[in-house]
N, CA, C and O atoms as a printed pandas DataFrame, in Angstrom:
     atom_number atom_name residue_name chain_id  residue_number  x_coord  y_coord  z_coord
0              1         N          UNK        A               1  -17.683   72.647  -28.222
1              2        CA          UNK        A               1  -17.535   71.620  -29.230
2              3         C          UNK        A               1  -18.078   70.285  -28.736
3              4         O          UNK        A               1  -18.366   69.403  -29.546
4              5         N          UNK        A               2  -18.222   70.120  -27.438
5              6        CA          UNK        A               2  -18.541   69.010  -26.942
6              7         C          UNK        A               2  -19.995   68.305  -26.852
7              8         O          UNK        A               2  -20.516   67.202  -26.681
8              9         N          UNK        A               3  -20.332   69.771  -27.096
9             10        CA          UNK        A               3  -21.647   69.584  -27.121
10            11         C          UNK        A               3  -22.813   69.355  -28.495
11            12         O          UNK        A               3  -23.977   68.982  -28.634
12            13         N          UNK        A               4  -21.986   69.704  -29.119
13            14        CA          UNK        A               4  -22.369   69.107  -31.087
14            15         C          UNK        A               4  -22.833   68.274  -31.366
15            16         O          UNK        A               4  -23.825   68.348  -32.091
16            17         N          UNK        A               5  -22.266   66.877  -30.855
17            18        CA          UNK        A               5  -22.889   65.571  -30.829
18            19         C          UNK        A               5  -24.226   65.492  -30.257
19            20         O          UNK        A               5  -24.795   64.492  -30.694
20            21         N          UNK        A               6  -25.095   66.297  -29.283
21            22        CA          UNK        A               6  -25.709   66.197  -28.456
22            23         C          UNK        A               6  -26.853   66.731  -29.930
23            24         O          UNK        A               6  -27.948   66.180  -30.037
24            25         N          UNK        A               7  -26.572   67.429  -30.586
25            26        CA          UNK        A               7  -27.951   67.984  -31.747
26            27         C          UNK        A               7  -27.870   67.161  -33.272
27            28         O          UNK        A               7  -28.665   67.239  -34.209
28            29         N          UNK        A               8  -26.863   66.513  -33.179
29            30        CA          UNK        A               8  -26.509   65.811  -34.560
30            31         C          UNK        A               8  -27.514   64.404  -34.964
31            32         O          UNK        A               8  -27.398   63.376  -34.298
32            33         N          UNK        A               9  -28.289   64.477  -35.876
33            34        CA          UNK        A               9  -28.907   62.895  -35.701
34            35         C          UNK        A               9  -28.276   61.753  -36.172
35            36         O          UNK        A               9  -28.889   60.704  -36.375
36            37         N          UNK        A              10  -27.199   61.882  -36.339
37            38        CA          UNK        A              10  -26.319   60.593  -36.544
38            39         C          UNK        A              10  -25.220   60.493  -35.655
39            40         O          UNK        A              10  -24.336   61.319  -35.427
40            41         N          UNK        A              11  -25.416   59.286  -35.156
41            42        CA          UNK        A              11  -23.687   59.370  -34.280
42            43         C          UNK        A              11  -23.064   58.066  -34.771
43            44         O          UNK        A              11  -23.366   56.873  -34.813
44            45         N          UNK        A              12  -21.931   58.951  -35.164
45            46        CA          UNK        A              12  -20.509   57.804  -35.361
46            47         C          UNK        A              12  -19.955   57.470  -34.500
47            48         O          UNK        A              12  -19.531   58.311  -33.707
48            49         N          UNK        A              13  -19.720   56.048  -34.291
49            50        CA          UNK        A              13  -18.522   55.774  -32.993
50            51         C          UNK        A              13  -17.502   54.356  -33.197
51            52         O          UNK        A              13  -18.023   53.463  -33.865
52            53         N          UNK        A              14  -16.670   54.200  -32.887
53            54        CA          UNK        A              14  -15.653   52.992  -32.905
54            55         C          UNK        A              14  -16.123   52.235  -31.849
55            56         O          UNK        A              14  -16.446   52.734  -30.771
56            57         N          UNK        A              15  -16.188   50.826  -32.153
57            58        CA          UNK        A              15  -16.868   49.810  -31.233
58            59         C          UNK        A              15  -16.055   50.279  -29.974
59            60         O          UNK        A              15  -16.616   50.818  -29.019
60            61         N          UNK        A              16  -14.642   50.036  -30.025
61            62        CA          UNK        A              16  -13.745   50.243  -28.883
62            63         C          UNK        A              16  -14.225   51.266  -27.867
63            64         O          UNK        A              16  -14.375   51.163  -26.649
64            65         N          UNK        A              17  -14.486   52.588  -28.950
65            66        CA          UNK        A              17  -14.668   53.829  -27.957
66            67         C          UNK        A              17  -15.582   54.206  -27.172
67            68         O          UNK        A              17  -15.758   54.926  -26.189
68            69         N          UNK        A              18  -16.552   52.980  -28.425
69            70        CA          UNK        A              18  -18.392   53.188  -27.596
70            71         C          UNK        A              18  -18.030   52.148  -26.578
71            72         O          UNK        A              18  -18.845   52.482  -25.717
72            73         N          UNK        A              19  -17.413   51.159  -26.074
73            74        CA          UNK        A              19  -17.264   50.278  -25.174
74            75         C          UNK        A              19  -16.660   51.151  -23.787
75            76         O          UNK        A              19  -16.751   50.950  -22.576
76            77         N          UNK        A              20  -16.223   51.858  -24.343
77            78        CA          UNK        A              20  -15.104   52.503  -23.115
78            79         C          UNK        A              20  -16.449   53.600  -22.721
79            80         O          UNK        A              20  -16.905   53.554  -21.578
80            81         N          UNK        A              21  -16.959   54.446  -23.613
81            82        CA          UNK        A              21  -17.960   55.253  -23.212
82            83         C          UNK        A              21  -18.904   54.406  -22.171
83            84         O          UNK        A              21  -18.935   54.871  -21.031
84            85         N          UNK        A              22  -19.733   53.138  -22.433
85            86        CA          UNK        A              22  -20.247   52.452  -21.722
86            87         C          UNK        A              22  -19.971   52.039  -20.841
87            88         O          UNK        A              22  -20.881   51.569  -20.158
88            89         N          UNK        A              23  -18.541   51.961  -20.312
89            90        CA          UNK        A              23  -18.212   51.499  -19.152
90            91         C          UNK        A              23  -18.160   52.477  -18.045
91            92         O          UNK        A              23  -18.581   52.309  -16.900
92            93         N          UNK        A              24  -17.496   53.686  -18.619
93            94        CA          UNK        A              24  -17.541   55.073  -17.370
94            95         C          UNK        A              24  -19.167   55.301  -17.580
95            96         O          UNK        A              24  -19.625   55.417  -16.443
96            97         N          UNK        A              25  -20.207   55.411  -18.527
97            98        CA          UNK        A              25  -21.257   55.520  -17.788
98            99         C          UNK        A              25  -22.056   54.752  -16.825
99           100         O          UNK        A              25  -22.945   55.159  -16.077
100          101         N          UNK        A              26  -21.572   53.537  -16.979
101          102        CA          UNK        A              26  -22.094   52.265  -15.914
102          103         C          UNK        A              26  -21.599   52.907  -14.577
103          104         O          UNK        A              26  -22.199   53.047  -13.511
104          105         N          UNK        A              27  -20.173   53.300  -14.991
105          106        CA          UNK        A              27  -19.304   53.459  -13.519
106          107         C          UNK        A              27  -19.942   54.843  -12.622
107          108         O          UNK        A              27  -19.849   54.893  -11.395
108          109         N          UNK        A              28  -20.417   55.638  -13.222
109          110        CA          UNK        A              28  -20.335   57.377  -13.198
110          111         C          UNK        A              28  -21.949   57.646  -12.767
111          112         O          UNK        A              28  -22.343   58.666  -12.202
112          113         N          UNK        A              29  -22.969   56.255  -13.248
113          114        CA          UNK        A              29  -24.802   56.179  -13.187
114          115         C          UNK        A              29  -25.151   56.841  -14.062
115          116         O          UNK        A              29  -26.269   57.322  -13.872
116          117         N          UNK        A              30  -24.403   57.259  -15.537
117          118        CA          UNK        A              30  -25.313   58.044  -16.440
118          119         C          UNK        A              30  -25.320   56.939  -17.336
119          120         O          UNK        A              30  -25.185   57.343  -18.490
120          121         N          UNK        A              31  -25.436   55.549  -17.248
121          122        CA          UNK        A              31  -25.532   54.596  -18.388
122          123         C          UNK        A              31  -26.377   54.686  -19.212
123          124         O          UNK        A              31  -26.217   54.346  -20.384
124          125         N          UNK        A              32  -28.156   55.496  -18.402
125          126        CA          UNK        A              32  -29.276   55.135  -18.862
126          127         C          UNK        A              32  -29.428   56.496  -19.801
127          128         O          UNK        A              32  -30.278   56.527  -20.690
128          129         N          UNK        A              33  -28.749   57.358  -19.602
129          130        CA          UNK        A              33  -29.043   59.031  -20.005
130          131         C          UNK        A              33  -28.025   58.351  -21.269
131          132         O          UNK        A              33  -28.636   58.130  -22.315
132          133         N          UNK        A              34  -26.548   58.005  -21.267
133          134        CA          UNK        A              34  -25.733   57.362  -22.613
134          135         C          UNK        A              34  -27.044   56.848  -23.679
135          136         O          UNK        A              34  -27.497   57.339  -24.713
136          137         N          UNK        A              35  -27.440   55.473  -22.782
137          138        CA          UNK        A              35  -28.404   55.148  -24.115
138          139         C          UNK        A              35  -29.723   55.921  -24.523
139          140         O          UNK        A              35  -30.289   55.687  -25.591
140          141         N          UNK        A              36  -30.279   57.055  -23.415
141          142        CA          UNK        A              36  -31.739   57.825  -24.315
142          143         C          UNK        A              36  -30.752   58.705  -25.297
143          144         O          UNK        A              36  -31.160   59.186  -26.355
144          145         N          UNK        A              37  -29.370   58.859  -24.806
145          146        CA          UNK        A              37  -28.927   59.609  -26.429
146          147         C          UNK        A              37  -28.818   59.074  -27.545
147          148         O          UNK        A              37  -29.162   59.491  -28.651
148          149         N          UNK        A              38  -28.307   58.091  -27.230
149          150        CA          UNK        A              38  -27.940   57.201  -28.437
150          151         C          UNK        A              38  -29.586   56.759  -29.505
151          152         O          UNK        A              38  -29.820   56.852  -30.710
152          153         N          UNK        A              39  -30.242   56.382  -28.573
153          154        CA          UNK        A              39  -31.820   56.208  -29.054
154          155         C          UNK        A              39  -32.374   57.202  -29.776
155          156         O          UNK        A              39  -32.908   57.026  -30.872
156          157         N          UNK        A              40  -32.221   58.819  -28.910
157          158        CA          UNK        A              40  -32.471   59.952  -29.877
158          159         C          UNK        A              40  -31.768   59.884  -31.232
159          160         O          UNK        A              40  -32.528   60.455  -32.014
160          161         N          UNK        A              41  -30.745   59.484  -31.853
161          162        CA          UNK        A              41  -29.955   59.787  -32.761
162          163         C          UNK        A              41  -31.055   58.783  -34.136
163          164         O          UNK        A              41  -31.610   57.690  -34.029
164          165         N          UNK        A              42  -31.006   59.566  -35.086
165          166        CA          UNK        A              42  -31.615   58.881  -36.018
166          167         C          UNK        A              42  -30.990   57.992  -36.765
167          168         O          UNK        A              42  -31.572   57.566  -37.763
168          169         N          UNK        A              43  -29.907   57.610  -36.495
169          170        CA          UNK        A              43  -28.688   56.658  -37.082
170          171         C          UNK        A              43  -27.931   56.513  -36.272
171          172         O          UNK        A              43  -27.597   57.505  -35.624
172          173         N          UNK        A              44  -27.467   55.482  -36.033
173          174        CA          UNK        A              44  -25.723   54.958  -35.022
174          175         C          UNK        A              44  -25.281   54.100  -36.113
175          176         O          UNK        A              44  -26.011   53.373  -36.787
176          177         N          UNK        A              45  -23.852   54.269  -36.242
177          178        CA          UNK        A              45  -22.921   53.798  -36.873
178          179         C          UNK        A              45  -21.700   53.708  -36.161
179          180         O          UNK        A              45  -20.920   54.589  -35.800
180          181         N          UNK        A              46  -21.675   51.839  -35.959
181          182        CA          UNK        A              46  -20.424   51.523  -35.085
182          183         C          UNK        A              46  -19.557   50.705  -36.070
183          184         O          UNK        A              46  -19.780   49.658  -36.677
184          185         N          UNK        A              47  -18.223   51.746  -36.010
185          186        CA          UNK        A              47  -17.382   51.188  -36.893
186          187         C          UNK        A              47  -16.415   50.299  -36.307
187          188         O          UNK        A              47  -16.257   50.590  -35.121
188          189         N          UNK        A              48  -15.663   49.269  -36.697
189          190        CA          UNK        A              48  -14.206   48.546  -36.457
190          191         C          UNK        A              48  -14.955   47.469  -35.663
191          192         O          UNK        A              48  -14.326   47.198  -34.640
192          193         N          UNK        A              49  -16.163   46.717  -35.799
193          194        CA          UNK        A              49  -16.461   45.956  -35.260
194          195         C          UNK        A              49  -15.785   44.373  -35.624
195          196         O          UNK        A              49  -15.208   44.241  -36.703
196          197         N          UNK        A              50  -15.863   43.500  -34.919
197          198        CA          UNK        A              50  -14.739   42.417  -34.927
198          199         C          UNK        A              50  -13.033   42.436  -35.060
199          200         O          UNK        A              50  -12.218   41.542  -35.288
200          201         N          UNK        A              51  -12.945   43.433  -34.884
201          202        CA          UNK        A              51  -11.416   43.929  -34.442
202          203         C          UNK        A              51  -10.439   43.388  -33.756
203          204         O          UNK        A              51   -9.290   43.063  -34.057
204          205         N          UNK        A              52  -11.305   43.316  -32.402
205          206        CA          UNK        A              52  -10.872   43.026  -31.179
206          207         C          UNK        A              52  -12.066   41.978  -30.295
207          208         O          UNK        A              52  -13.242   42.239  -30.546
208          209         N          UNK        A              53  -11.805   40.857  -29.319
209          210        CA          UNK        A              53  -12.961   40.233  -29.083
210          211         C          UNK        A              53  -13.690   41.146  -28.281
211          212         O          UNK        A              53  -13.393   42.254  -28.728
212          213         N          UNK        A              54  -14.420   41.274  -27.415
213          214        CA          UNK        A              54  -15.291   41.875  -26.538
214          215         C          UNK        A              54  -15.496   41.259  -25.408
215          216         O          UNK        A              54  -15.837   40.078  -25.476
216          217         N          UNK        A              55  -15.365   41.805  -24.268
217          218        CA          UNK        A              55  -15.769   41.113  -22.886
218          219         C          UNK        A              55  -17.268   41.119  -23.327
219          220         O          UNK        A              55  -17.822   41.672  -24.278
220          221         N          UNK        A              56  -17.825   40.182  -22.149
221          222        CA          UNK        A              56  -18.903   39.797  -21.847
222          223         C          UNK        A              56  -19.779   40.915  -21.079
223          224         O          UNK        A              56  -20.955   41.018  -21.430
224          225         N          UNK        A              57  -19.300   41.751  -20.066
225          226        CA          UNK        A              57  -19.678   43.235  -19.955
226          227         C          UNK        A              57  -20.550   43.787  -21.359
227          228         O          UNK        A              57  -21.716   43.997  -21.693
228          229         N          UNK        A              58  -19.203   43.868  -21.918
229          230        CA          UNK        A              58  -19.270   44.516  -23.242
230          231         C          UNK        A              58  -20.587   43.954  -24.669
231          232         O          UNK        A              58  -21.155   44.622  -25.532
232          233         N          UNK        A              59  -20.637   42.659  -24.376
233          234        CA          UNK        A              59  -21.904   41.661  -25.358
234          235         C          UNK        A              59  -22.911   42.601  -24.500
235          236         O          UNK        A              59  -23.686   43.226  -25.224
236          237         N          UNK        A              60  -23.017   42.765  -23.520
237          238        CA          UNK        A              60  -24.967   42.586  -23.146
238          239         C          UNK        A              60  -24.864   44.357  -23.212
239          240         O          UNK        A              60  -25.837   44.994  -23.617
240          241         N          UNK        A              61  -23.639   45.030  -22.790
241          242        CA          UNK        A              61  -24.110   46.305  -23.291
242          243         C          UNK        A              61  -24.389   46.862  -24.828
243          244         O          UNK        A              61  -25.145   47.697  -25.325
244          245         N          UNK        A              62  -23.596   46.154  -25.206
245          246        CA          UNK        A              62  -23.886   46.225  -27.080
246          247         C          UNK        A              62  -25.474   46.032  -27.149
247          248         O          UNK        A              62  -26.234   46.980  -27.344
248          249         N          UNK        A              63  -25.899   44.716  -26.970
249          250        CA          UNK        A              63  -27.637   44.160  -27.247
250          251         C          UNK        A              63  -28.153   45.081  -26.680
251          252         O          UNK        A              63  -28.996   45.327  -27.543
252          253         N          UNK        A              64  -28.390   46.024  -25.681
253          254        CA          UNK        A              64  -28.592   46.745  -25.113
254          255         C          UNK        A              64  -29.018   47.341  -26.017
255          256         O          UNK        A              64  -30.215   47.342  -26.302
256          257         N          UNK        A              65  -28.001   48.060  -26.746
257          258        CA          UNK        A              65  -28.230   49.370  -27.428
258          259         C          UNK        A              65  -29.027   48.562  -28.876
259          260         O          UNK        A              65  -30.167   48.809  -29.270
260          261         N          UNK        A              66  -28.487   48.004  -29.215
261          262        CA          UNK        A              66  -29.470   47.103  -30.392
262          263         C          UNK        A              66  -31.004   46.939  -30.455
263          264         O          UNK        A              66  -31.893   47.123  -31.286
264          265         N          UNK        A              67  -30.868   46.413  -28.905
265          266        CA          UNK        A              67  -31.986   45.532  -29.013
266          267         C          UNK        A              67  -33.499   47.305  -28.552
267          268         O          UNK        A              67  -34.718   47.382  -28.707
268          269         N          UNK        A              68  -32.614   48.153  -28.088
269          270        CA          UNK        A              68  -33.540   49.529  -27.911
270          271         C          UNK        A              68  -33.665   49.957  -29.521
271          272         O          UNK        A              68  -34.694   50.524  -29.888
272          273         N          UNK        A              69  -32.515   49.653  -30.541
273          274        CA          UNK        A              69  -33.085   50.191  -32.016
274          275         C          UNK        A              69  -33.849   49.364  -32.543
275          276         O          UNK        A              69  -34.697   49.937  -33.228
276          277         N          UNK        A              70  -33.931   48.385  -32.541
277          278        CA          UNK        A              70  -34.331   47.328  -33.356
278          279         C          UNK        A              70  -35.701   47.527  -33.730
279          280         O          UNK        A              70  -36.447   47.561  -32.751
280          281         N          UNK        A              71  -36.408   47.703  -35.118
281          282        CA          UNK        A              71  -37.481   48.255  -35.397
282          283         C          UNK        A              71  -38.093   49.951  -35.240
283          284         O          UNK        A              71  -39.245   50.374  -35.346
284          285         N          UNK        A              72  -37.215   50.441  -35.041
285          286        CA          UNK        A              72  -36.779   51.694  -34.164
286          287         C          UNK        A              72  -36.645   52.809  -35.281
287          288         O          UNK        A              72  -37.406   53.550  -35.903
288          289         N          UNK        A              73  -34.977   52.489  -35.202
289          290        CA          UNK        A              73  -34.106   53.265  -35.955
290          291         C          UNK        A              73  -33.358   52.749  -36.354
291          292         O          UNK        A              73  -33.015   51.863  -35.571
292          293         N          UNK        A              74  -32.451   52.757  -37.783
293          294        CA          UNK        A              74  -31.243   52.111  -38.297
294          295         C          UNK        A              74  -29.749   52.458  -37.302
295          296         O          UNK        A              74  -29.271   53.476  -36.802
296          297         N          UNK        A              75  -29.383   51.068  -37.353
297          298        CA          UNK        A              75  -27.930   50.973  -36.793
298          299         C          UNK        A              75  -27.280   50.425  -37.694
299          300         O          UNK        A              75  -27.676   49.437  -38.313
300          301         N          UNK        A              76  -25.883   51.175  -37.926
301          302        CA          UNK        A              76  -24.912   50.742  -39.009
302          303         C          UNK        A              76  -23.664   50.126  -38.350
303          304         O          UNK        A              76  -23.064   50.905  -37.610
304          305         N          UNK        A              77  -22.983   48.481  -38.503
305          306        CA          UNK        A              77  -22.206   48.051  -37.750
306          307         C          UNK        A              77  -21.432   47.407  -39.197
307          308         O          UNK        A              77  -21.705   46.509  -39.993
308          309         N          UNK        A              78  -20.322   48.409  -39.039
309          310        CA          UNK        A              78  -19.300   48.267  -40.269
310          311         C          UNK        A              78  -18.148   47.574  -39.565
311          312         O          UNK        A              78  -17.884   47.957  -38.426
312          313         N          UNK        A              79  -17.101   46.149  -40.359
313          314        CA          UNK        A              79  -15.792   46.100  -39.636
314          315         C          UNK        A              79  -15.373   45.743  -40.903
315          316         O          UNK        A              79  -15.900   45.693  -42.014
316          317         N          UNK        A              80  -13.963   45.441  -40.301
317          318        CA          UNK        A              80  -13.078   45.100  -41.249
318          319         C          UNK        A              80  -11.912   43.837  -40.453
319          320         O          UNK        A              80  -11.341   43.986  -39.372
320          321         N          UNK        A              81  -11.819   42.670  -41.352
321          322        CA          UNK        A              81  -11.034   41.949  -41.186
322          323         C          UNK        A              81   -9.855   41.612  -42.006
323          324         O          UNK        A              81   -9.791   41.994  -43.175
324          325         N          UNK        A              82   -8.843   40.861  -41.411
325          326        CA          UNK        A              82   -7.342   40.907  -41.912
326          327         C          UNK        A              82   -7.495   39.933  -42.945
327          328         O          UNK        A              82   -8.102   38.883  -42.738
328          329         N          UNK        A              83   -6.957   40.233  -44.099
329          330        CA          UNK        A              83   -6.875   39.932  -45.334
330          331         C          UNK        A              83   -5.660   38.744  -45.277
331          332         O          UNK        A              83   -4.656   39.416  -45.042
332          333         N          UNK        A              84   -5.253   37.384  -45.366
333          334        CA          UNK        A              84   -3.915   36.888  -45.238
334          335         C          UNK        A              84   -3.107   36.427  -46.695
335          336         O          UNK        A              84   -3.181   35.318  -47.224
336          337         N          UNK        A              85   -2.671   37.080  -46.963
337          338        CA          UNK        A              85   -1.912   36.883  -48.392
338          339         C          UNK        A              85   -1.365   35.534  -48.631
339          340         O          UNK        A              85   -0.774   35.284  -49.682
């Protein structure tokens, strides 16, 4: 099952989770193999963005992945903010 994502051309992910993914691959040296997947995918869609703030780690690995789609392939960056009654 783990391996599904690996043939799918769209990948869904939660800012949070793709942050945490990015960090064990920084930690682990597969950072660069993380993003030729992500690049293969004919769509990324990062959901729950502005949620939570983001370390600074976390900014330049984001642009990272952006700045490899940009003119590329579509990236979808959906959030949602608190409504105050």
């Amino acid at each position: 099952m783990a391996q599904l994502w690996l043939i799918t051309p769209v990948r869904y992910l939660w800012l949070f989770h793709l942050l945490n993914l990015l960090a064990i691959a920084r930690a682990d040296g597969n950072y660069k193999l993380l993003l030729a997947n992500l690049r293969s995918k004919d769509v990324v869609v990062i959901d729950d963005f502005g949620i939570a703030p983001i370390a600074s780690r976390g900014n330049l690995e984001l642009l990272d992945i952006l700045d490899e789609r940009i003119g590329v392939s579509p990236i979808i960056i959906d959030g949602q903010f608190p409504v105050s009654t």
